[in-house]
N, C-alpha and C positions, 0 to 999 in steps of 0.2 A: 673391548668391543671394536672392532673392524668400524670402521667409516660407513661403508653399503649399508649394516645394519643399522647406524644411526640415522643415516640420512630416510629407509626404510620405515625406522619406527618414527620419527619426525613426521615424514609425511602422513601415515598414519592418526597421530596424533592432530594433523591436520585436518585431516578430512572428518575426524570424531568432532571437532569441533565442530565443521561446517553441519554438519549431518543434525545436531546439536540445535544449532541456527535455525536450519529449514524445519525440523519437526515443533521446533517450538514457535513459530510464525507461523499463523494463517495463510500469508502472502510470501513472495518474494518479487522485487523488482531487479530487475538486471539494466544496468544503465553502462553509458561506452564515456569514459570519461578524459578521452583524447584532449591532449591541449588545457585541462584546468592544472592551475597552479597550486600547489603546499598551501598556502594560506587562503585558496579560495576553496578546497575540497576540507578543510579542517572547518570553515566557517559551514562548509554543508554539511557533514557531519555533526555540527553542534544545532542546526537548527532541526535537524531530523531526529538526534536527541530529545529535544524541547518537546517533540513530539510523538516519544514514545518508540523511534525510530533507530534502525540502527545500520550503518553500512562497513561495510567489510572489502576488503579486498584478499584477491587468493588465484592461483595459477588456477585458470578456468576447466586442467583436465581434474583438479582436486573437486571444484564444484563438481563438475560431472559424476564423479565417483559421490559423492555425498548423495547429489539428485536421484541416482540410482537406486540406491542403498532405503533412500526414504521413499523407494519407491513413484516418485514425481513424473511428471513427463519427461521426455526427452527432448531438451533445448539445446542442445549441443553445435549446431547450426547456429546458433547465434552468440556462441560462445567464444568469441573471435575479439582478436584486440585487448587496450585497456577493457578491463571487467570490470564492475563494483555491484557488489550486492546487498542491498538492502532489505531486511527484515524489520519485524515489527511485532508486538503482543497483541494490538486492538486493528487500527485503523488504518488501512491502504490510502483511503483518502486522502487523510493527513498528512503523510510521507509521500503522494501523487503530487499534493499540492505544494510542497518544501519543494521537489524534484523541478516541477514547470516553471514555479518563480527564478528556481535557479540556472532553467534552462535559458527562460526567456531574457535573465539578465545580463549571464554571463556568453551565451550563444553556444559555448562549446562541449553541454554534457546533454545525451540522447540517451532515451530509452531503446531497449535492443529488445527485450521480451518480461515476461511477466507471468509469475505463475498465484494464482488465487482459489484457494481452497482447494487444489488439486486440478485445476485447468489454465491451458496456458491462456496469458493474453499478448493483445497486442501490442504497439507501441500508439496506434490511436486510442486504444480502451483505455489504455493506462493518463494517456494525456484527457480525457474526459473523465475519469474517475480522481482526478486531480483538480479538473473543474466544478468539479459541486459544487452545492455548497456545503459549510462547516454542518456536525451531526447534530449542534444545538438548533443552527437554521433552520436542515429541514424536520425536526421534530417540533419547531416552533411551526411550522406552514401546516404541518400535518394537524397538530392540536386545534388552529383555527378553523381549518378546514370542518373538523368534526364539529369543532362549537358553533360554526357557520350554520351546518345541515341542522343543526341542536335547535337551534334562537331562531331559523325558516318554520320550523317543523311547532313550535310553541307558537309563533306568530299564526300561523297558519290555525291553529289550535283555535286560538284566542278570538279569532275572526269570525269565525265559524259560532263560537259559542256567542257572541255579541249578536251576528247576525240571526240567530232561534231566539233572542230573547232573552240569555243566561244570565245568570247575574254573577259577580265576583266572592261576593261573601258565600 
């Protein structure tokens, strides 16, 4: 086998992966990871693990060729630079929020673009979809909320029937 052909079917082999990646993610985030070190990019990686999360790095025209293929937008414009691409099974949030603590601690990895069910984002969307809060939070706020209008709407009840004269039994 000739060399062209190996390095051909390599690449290949590359991009089936990446393709791989993005159809089985909801999301992709695209971040610029200029200036992080071996052991501060393996420590983000394992925390974006913990979270269901997963980053990849890959010569940015391979991404390009996969994002096409799957059909995705065209981010190729921001496709510049250290790359790192981040997928995931469930939660954007959760790997938004891995990405900002790691922005804000280490100063030196950025969001470049973002693509979420088929649209792109930005690097502000992505940094506030990082900010929520956790999906237990707001499922807790949300359930109060409801038991809140619940236990108004009983009260409200209650009042009304004391007020006619009702009795409880």
């Amino acid at each position: 086998m000739s060399t062209e052909k190996k390095v051909n079917a390599d690449k290949e082999t590359i991009i089936a992966q990446l393709l791989e990646k993005v159809n089985g993610s909801p999301f992709l985030i695209v971040i610029d990871y200029t200036g992080v070190t071996v052991p501060e990019f393996t420590a983000l990686r394992a925390s974006l693990a913990a979270g269901g999360a997963s980053c990849t790095v890959a010569k940015n025209s391979y991404m390009v060729k996969a994002l096409t293929q799957a059909g995705l937008p065209d981010i190729s414009a921001s496709l510049k630079g250290q790359t790192a691409y981040v997928t995931g099974q469930n939660d954007i949030c959760a790997a938004a929020k891995v990405i900002n603590t790691f922005a804000n601690t280490s100063k030196k990895a950025a969001y470049k673009t973002g693509i979420l069910d088929g649209a792109e984002l930005t690097p502000d969307k992505l940094r506030a979809l990082g900010d929520l809060p956790s999906r237990e939070v707001l499922l807790a706020t949300l359930l109060a909320t409801i038991n809140g209008a619940g236990a108004a709407l009983a009260r409200v009840i209650k009042a009304y029937v004391d007020k006619e004269g009702g009795s409880d039994q």
